[in-house]
C-alpha positions in Angstrom: 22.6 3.9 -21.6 22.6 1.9 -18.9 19.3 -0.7 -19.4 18.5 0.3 -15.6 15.6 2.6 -16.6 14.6 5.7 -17.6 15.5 7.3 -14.3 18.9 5.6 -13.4 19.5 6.4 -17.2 18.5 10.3 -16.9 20.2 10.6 -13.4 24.2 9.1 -14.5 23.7 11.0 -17.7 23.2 14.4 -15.2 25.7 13.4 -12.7 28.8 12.5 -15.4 27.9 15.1 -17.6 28.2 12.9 -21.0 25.9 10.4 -23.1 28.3 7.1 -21.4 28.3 7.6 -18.1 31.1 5.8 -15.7 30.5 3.0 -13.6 30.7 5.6 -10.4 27.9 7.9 -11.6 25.9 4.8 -12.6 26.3 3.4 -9.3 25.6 6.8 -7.7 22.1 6.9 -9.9 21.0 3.8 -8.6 21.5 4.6 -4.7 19.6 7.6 -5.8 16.5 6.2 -7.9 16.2 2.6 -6.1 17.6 2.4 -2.8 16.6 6.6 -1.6 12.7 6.2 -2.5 12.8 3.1 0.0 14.5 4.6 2.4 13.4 8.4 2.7 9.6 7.3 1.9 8.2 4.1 2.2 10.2 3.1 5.4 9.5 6.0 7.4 6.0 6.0 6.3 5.4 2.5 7.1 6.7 3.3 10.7 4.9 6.3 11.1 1.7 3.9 10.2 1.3 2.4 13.6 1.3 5.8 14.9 -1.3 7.0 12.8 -3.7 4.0 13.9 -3.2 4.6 17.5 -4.3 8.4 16.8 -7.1 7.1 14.3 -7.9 4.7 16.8 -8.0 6.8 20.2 -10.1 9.5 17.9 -12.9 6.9 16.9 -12.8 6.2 20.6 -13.1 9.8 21.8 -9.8 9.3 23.8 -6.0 11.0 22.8 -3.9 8.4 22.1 0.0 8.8 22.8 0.7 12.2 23.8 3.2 11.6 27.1 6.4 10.0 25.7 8.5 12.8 24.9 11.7 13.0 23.0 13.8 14.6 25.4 15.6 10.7 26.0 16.6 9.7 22.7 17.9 13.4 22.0 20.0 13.1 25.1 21.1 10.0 24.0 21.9 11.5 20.7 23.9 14.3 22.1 26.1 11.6 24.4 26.8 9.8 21.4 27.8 12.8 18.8 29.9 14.6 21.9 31.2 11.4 23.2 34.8 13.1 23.6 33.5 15.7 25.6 32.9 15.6 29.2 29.5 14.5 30.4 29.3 18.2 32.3 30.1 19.8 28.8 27.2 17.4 27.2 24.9 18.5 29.4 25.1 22.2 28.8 25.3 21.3 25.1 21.8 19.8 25.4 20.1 22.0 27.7 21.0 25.3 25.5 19.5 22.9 22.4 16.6 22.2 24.1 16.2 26.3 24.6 16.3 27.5 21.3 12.9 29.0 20.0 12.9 26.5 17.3 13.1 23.3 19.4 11.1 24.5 22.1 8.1 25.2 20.6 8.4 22.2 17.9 9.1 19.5 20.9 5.6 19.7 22.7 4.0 19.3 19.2 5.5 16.4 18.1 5.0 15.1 21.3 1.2 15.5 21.3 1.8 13.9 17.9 2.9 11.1 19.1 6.7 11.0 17.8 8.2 10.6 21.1 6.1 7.3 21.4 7.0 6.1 17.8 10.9 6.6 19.3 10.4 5.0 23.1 8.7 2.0 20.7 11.4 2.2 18.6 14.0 2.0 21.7 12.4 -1.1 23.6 12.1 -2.9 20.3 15.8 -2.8 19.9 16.5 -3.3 23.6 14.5 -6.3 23.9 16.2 -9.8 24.3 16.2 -11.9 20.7 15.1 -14.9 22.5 14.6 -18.4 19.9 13.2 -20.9 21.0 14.5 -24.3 22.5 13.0 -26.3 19.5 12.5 -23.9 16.8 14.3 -24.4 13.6 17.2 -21.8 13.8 17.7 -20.9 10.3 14.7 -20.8 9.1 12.9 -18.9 11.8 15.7 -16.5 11.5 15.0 -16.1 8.1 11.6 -15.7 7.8 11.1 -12.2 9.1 13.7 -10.7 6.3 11.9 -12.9 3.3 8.7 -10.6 5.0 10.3 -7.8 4.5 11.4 -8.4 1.4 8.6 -9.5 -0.5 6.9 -6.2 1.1 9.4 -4.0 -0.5 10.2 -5.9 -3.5 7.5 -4.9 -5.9 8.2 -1.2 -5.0 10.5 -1.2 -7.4 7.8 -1.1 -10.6 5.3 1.1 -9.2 5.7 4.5 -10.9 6.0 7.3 -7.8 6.1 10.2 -10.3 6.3 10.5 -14.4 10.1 11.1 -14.0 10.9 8.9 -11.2 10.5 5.0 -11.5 12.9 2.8 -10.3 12.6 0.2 -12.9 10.1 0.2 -15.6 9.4 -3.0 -17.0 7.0 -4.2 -19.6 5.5 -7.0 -17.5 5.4 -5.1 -14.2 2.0 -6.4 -13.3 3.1 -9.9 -13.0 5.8 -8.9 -11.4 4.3 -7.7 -8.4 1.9 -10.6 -8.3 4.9 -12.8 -8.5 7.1 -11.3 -6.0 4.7 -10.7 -3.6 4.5 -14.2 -3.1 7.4 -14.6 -1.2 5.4 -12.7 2.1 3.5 -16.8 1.9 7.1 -18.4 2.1 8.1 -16.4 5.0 4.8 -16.9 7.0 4.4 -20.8 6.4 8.5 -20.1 7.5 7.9 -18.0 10.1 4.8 -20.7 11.7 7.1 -23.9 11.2 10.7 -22.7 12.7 9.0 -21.6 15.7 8.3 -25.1 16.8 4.6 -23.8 18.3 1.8 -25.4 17.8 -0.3 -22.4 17.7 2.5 -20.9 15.6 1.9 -23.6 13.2 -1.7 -23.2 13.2 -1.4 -19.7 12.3 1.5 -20.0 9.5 -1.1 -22.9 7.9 -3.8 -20.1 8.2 -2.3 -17.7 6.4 -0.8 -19.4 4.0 -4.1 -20.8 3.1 -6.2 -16.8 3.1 -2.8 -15.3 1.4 -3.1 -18.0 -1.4 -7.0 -17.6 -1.7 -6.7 -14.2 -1.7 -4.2 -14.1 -4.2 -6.9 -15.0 -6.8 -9.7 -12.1 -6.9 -6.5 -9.9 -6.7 -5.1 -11.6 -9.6 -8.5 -11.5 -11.4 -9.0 -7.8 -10.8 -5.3 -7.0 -11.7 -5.8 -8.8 -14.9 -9.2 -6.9 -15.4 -7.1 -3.2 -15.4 -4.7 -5.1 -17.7 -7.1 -6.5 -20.6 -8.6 -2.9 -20.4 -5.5 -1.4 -21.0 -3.7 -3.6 -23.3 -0.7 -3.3 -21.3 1.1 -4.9 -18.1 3.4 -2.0 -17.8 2.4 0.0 -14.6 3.7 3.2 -15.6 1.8 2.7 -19.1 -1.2 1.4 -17.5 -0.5 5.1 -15.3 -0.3 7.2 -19.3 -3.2 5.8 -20.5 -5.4 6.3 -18.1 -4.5 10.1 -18.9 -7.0 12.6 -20.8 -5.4 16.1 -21.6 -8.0 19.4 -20.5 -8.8 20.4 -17.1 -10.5 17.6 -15.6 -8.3 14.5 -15.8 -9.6 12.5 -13.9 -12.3 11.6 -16.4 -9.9 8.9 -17.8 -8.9 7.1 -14.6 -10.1 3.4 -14.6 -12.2 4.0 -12.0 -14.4 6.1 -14.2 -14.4 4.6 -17.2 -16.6 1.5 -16.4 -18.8 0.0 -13.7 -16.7 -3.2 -14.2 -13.7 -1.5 -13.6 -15.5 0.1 -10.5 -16.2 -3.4 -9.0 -12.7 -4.8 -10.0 -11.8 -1.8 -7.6 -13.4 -2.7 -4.7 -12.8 -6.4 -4.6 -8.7 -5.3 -5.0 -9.4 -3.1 -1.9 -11.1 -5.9 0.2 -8.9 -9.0 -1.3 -5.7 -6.3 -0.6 -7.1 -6.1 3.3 -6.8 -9.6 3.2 -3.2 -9.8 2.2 -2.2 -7.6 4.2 -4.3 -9.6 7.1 -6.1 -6.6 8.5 -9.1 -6.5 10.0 -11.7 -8.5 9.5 -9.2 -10.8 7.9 -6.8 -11.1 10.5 -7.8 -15.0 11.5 -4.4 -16.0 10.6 -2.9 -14.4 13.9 -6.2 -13.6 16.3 -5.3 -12.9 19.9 -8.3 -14.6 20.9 -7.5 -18.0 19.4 -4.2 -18.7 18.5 -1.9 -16.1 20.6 -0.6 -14.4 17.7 -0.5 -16.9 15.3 2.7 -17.4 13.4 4.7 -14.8 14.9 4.1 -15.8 18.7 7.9 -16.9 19.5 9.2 -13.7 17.9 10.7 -10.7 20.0 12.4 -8.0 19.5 13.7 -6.4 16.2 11.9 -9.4 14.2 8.8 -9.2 15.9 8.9 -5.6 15.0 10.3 -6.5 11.3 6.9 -8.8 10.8 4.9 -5.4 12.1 6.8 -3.1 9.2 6.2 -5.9 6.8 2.0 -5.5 6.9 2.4 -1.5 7.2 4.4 -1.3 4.3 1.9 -3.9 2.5 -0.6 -1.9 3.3 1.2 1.0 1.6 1.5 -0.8 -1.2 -2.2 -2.0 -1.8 -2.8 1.7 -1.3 0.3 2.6 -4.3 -1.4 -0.5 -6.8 -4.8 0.8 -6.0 -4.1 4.4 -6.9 -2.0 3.0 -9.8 -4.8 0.8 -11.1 -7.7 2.6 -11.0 -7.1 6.3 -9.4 -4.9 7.2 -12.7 -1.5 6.7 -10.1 0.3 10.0 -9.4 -1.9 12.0 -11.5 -3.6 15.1 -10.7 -7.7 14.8 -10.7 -7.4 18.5 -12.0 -5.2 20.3 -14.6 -2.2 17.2 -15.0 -1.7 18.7 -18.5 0.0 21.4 -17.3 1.9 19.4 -14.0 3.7 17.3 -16.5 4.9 20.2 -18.7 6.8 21.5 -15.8 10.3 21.4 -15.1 11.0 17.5 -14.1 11.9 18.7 -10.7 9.1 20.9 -9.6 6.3 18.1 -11.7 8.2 15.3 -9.7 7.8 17.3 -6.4 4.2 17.8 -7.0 3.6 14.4 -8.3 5.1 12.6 -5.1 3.0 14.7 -3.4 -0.5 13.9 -4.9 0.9 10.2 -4.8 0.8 10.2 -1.5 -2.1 11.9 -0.4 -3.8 8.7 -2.6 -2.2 6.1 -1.1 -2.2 8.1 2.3 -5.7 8.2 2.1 -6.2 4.3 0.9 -4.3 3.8 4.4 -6.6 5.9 6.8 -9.5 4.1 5.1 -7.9 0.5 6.2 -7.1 2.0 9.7 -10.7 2.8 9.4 -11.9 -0.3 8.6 -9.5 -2.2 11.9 -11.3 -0.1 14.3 -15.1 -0.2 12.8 -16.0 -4.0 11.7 -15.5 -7.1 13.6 -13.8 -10.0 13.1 -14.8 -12.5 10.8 -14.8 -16.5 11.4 -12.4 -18.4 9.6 -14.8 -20.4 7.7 -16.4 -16.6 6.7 -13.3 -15.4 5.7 -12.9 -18.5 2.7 -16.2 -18.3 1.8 -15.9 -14.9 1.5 -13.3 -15.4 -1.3 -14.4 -18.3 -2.8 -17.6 -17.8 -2.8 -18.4 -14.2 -3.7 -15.2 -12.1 -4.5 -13.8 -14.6 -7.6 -17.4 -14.7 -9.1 -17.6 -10.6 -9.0 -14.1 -11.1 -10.4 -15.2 -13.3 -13.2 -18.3 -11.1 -13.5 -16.5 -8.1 -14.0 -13.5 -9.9 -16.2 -16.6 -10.9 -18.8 -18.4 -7.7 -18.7 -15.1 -5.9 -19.7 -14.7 -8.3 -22.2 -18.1 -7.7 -23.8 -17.5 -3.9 -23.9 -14.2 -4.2 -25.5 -16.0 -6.5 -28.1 -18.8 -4.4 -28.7 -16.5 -1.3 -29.3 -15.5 -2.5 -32.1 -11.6 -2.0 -32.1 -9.2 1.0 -30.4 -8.6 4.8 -31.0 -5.5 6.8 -30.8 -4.9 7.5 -27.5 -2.7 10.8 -26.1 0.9 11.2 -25.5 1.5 11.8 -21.8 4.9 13.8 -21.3 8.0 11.2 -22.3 5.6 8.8 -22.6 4.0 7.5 -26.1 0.3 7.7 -27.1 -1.3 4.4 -26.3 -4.2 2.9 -28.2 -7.9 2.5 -25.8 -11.1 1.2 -26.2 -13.1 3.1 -29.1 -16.4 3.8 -27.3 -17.2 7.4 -27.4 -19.4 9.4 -24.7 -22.1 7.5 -26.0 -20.3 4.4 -24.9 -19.3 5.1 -21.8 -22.8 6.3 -21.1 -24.4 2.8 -22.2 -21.8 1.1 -20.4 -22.5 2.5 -16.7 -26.5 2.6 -17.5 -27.0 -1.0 -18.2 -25.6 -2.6 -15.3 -26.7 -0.2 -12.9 -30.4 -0.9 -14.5 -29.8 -4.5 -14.1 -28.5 -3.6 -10.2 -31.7 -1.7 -9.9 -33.6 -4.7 -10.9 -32.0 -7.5 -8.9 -32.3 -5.4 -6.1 -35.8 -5.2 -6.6 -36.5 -8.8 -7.3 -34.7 -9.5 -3.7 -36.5 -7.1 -1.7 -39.8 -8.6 -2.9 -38.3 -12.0 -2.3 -36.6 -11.6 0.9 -38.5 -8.6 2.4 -37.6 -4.9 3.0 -35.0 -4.3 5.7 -34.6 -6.8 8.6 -36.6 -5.6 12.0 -33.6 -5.2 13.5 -31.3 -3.1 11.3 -34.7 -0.7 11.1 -34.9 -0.3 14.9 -31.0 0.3 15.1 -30.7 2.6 12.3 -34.0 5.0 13.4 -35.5 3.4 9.7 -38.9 2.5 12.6 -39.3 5.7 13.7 
């Protein structure tokens, strides 16, 4: 075996046909398993993102979004380059008997109204604008910066199980791994604000770094939560215990399984919005104050590589959050079966419920960025310091007490090629006690600060019809 995981491992076995497979078919099953996912997945899906916001975007405004730019010009272009040895008469007639087959004729004005042709003219003037650095930036590093961005966006890809047979690398601190290499998105901003040799670049780098590394603590917290809940900081295995044989599985997803888990979901969410500085965490590069921010004096192909850097983050909050606490590329229903199919159909199927979680987990922040305001600077710390790390610790010690009162671990199930792993011992019974009481104590603080504070302010009645 190789030592390059399960998948590289299964995949050069396939390809060379015996238990030792030769450096070729190794190399082979790595381009497949690590390098393919990237490339036929995450980066088209992270481009594709800014087109989905402008269509979420023009919906929530009641207008249509891109639906003119059509893809007419970069198909020409296509055809000019592939029949290059032709004559530009012979191209032409080439293209124009393309452009009239039934297929592409009635598939064109779709994708147009889809937006495509927009996503390709972007694409087009990105590439064709001028890579202009500045008199006094700092060459190196602000060339730099926007591929350390891009890296630690696609980095900790490489632990997050897609599917039960395909995992690029399955390690048994995969947790911390992401945690640590995600990091390096910090470097490359506080990087990206000092090479360009702006002030308000500066000022922006300086606020990022300071709301990445502040929000790097309630996600730390509720990562750590998921982990001393699952005695494990293997994703995939955090992914196989989370699994409950029968017809409704998602009855063991984290989510589920305990209010303090519930909350440790929904400060990830927010704290992940603020990583991936989307709205109403985007201080760090507001128009209305500091031009940009740290990415002001970029053009071009690395202005547009900072832009696939946060779409692809965002893609990967949405991936950890479904990995976490939505029981990863599980099926809510009937998973028993899924997993017993052949690896390539249960593969197929699992990449496709995958998605739809972490598809979903994106519309929800495109949401978000075109239905709250922006928060002040001073909100967004306090924010974080001041409410998200004590529901963290809240949550941390109210998992901690439930472990402790159950009393020790059962025998878990095995999940496909994956062993059984022990989890917490508490029974229906259990469970049941462990949502009731601190939703009772939810229902009571509530009602001590509505006598306190009053019912509903005068205001949010008359606006919400609660007057009438």
């Amino acid at each position: 075996m190789t030592g390059l995981g399960y998948a590289v491992d299964a995949v050069a076995v396939w390809l060379s046909g015996s238990p030792a497979p030769g450096w070729i078919a190794v190399t082979v099953a790595v381009l497949l398993v690590w390098v393919a996912p990237l490339l036929a997945i995450i980066f088209p899906v992270a481009a594709l993102g800014q087109i989905v916001e402008r269509k979420v975007a023009a919906a929530i405004q009641r207008r249509h979004g891109p639906n003119s730019a059509s893809l007419e010009g970069p198909l020409r272009f296509g055809f000019r380059v592939l029949l290059c040895f032709l004559p530009r008469a012979t191209q032409d007639r080439a293209f124009q008997r393309f452009l009239k087959l039934p297929v592409v004729r009635s598939l064109l004005p779709i994708l147009q109204k889809l937006g495509i042709g927009q996503l390709a003219a972007d694409g087009i003037k990105m590439l064709g604008k001028e890579d202009i650095v500045p008199r006094g930036a700092d060459g190196a590093v602000f060339r730099l910066a926007p591929y350390l961005a891009l890296t630690g966006a696609f980095l900790p890809f490489c632990v997050v199980p897609f599917a039960h047979h395909l995992v690029m690398l399955e390690v048994s601190v995969g947790a911390l791994y992401v945690i640590a290499v995600s990091g390096v998105t910090v470097l490359a901003l506080l990087m990206a604000g000092w090479g360009s040799g702006n002030k308000f670049s500066m000022l922006g780098g300086m606020r990022a770094v300071a709301q990445l590394v502040s929000y790097e603590i309630p996600v730390g917290l509720a990562v750590a939560g998921v982990v001393l809940w699952s005695g494990t900081m293997d994703l995939h295995a955090i992914v196989a215990q989370q699994y409950r044989p029968g017809v409704f599985t998602f009855v063991g997803w984290n989510l589920v399984q305990s209010p303090f888990l519930a909350m440790l979901a929904g400060v990830f969410f927010l704290a992940g919005l603020a990583e991936c500085q989307r709205t109403p965490f985007d201080m760090a590069e507001a128009e209305s104050e500091l031009v940009s921010g740290f990415n002001t004096e970029y053009s071009g192909l690395r202005w547009g590589m900072f832009a696939l850097a946060e779409y692809t983050e965002m893609l990967l909050i949405g991936a950890l959050f479904a990995t976490l606490f939505l029981g990863g590329y599980q099926s809510p229903i009937g998973e028993q079966w899924i997993v017993g199919l052949h690896p390539l159909l249960a593969t197929l199927l699992h990449l496709g419920i995958f998605a739809v979680k972490f598809l979903a987990s994106l519309f929800l922040m495109v949401w978000i960025r075109w239905t709250l305001p922006r928060y002040r600077v001073d909100q967004v710390m306090r924010l974080c310091w001041l409410t998200l790390v004590p529901i963290c610790l809240v949550a941390v010690f109210g998992l901690a007490v439930q472990l402790v009162l159950a009393g020790g671990t059962e025998a878990g199930t095995a999940y496909g090629r994956l062993a059984a792993l022990p989890r917490p011992a508490l029974g229906v019974l259990g469970h049941l006690l462990g949502w009731a009481v601190p939703v009772l104590l939810l229902g009571v603080l509530v009602r001590i600060a509505r006598r306190r504070h009053g019912g509903m302010h005068p205001a949010l009645r008359q606006l919400t019809g609660g007057g009438s």
